[in-house]
N, C-alpha and C positions, 0 to 999 in steps of 0.2 A: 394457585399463582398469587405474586404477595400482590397488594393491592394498589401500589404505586407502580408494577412494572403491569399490571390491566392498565392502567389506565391510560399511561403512554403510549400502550399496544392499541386501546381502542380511539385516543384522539387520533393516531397518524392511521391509523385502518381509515376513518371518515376522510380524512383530508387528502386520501389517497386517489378517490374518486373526481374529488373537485380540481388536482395537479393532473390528472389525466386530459380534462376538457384546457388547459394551458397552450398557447398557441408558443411558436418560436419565439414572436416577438417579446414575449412575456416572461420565457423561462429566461432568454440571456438578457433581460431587464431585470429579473431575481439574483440571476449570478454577479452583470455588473455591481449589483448594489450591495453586494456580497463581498468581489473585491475592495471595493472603497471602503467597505468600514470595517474590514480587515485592518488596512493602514490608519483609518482613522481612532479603532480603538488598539491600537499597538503596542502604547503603552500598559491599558491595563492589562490584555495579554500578558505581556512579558513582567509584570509584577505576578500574576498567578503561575507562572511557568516558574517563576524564582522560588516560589512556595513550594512548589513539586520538586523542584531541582537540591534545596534544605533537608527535604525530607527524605529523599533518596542520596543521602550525602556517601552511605556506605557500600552504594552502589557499585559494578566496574563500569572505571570510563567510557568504555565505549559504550555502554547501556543508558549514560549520561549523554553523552552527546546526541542520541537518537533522541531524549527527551529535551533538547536544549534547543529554545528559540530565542532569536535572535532579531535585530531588524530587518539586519538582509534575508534572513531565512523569511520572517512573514512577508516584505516584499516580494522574494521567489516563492510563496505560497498564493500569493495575490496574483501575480502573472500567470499562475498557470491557471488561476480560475479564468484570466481574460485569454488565455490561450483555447479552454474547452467553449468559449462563448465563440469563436471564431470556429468548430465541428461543426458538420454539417447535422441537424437534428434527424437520429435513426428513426424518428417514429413519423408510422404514414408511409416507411421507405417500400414499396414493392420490391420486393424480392423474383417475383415468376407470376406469370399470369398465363390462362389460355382460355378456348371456347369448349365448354362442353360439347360433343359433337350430338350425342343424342338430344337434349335441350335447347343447348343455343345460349348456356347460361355464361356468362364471363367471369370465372373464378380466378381469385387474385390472392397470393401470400403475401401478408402487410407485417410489416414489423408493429408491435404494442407494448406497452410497457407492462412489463411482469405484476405491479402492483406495489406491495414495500418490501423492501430487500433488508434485513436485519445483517448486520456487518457487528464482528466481534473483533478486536484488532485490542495490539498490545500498545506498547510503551513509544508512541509515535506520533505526537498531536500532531501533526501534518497530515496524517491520516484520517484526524477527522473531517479537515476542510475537503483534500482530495475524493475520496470515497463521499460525503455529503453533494458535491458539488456534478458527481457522474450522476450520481442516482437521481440529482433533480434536471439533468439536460435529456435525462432517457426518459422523465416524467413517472418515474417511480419512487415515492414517497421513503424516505428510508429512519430506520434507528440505528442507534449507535450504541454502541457499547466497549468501550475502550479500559484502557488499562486502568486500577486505583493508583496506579501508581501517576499518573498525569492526570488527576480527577481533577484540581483547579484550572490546570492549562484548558482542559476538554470543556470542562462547565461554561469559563468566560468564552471559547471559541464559537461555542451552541447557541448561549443567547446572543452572541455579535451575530451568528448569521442569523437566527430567528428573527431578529431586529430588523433584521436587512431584508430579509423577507417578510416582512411587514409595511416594511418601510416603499418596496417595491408594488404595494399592491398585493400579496401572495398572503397564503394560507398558512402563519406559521407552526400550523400542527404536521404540516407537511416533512418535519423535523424532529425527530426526537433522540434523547440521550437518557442512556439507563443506565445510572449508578450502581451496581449490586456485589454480593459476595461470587464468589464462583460457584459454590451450591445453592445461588438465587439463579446464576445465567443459566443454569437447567432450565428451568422455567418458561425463559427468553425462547432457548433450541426446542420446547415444544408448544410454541404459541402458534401453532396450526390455523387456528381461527382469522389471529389476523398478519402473520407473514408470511410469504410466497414463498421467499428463497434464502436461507442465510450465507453470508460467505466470510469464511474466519480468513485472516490475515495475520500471518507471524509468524514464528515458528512451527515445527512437526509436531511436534509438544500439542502447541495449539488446535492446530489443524487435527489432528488425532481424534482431540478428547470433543472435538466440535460435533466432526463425522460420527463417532461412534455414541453421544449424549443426544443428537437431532433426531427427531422425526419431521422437521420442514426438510424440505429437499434442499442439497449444501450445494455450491460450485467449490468445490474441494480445487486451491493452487496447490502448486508447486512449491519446494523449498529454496529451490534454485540453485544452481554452481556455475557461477558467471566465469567467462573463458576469455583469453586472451592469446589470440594463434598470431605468429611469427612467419610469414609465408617468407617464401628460401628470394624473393628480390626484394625483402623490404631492407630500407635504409636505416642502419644501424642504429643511429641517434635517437631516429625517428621512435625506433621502436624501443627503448632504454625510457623517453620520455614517456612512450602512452601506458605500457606497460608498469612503471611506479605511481603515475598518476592515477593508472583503475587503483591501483590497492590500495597507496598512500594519502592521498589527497582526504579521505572520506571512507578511514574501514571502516564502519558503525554500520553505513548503509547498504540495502538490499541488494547492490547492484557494486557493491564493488567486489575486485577480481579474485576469486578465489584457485584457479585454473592458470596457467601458464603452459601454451603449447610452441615448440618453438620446430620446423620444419628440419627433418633432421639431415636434410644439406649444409646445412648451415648450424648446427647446433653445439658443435665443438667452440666458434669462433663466436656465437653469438651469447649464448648459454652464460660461461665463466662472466661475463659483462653486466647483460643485463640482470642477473644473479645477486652479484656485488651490491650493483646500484639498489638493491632491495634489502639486500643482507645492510647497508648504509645507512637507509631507514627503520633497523629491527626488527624487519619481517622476518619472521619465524620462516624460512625455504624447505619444505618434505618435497623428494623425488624418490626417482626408482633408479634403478642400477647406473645407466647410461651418466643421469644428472651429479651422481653422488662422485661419479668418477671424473667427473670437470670441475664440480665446484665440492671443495673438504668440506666446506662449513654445509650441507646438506645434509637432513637426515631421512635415514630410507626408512618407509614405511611402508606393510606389506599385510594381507589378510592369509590366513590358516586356520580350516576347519573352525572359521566360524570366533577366532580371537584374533583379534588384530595386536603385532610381535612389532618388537621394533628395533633398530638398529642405528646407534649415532655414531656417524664418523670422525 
C-alpha cells in the first residue's frame, strides 16, 4: 500500500474510536460548524471549482454541470448539512429488547456505528460534503475518495470541513480524503485493517469495478431509473409541468426522470401533450408501439436475443 494512502488509513482508524465516545450535542456542533464555513469560505470553493471546471473544458455538459458549484448550489449544500443536524441520532437507538427467560438477563439490540466507511464517488463535489456529513451524524469516521477530476473542488471542501471540525472542538482526523490513481484506489478497496465498509457511488461502471477490486465488505447501490406515473385523474397541466421539470430542470442529476408512465385511460389524450412539451425542450422521447403511434417524433426501441435493434419513426 503506497504510503500516503497508510497513513490517512491509519490517522482516520485512531480517530475513529475517539468520534465513537461523541455525544449528539457534539456531533451536530461539528456539523453546524461545518455549515457556516461552508458559506464562509465560498468563495474560495468556488475559485477551486473554476480550476476543475478549465480543466475539464472537453468535457459533455452535462458531466459539467454535476461538477459545477455555484453560490446557491453551496448554500443548498449548507442547508442540507443543517437539515441532517435536525435527524434524530441512530446511535444508542434500540431496536428490540427482551428478558432471557432461563437467566433473567435483559438483552437489547442497540444501533452502533460501523466504524470508518471508505466512500469512492465520481465527478460530484456535493458528494463530498453529503456523504462526509452522514457518516459523522452516525459517528462513523469516514474517507473520501472522489473523482481527479474535481480534485481542487474536493481538496478546498476537506480542509473547510477539517477546519470546522477543529474549530468545533472535534478530531479532524475523523476526516479524510485520498487523492490517487485508480490502480492506487485498489489499495483503498483492500485496506481491511483499517475500513469496515466501502460504498461506491456513481455509475455501474463504478459500482462494478468497486464490487469486484474489494475485499472490505461493499453496500453495493443501485443505478437507479427514476419514474414519473400519470395516474388516469391527474390534471392535465398539472402533469405536462411535473413531468418536464423531473427531466428538464436538472438532467445531470441522479434523480432526474428517466421513466415516463402515463395510465393508459388516458394516454391517447394525454401522451401526444405531455410528449411535445419534452420534445420542446429536446428531450430525446424512446417508446414502444402504443407511444410511437400518438406521438411521430418517438423512437421505438426494443431488445432481441441479447442486441438491442432500433426503429425511428
Amino acid at each position: 500500500m503506497e504510503d500516503f494512502i497508510l497513513s490517512v488509513c491509519k490517522n482516520v482508524k485512531l480517530a475513529s474510536a475517539e468520534l465513537a465516545l461523541y455525544d449528539t450535542h457534539k456531533k451536530n456542533k461539528i456539523l453546524e460548524s461545518i455549515a457556516c464555513e461552508l458559506i464562509a469560505n465560498k468563495d474560495i470553493i468556488l475559485q477551486a471549482n473554476s480550476k476543475d471546471l478549465e480543466n475539464s473544458i472537453l468535457k459533455p455538459s452535462h458531466y459539467l454541470d454535476r461538477m459545477r458549484l455555484s453560490e446557491k448550489r453551496i448554500e443548498d449544500i449548507a442547508q442540507g448539512v443543517k437539515d441532517i443536524i435536525t435527524l434524530p441520532d441512530p446511535v444508542g437507538e434500540v431496536l428490540e429488547q427482551f428478558i432471557a427467560p432461563n437467566s433473567g438477563l435483559k438483552i437489547q439490540k442497540v444501533r452502533v456505528p460501523l466504524g470508518v466507511v471508505g466512500i469512492i464517488y465520481e465527478a460530484r463535489p456535493n458528494v463530498t460534503v453529503d456523504t462526509a456529513v452522514l457518516c459523522l451524524k452516525s459517528s462513523n469516521a469516514v474517507i473520501l475518495r472522489g473523482s481527479r477530476d474535481c480534485i481542487n473542488s474536493n481538496t478546498v471542501l476537506v480542509e473547510v470541513m477539517k477546519n470546522a471540525v477543529k474549530k468545533a472542538g472535534g478530531n479532524p482526523d475523523i476526516l479524510g480524503y485520498i487523492d490517487c490513481t485508480h490502480e492506487q484506489a485498489v489499495d483503498l478497496m483492500r485496506a481491511n485493517d483499517y475500513i469496515d465498509v466501502l460504498v461506491p457511488r456513481g455509475s455501474e461502471r463504478l459500482i462494478k469495478s468497486v464490487v469486484e477490486s474489494s475485499t472490505i465488505p461493499v453496500i453495493e447501490t443501485g443505478t437507479g431509473n427514476c419514474h414519473v406515473y400519470v395516474e388516469s385523474t391527474a390534471e392535465l397541466n398539472m402533469a405536462v409541468d411535473i413531468a418536464v421539470n423531473a427531466k428538464v430542470s436538472r438532467p445531470s442529476v441522479c434523480n432526474a426522470a428517466e421513466s415516463l408512465l402515463i395510465d393508459e385511460s388516458i394516454y391517447k389524450t394525454y401522451l401526444p401533450i405531455i410528449c411535445q412539451a419534452l420534445d420542446n425542450h429536446n428531450v430525446e422521447i424512446r417508446g414502444c408501439d402504443k407511444t410511437c403511434e400518438v406521438f411521430s417524433k418517438a423512437k421505438y426501441y426494443f431488445y432481441k436475443s441479447g442486441s438491442r435493434l432500433q426503429r425511428s419513426d
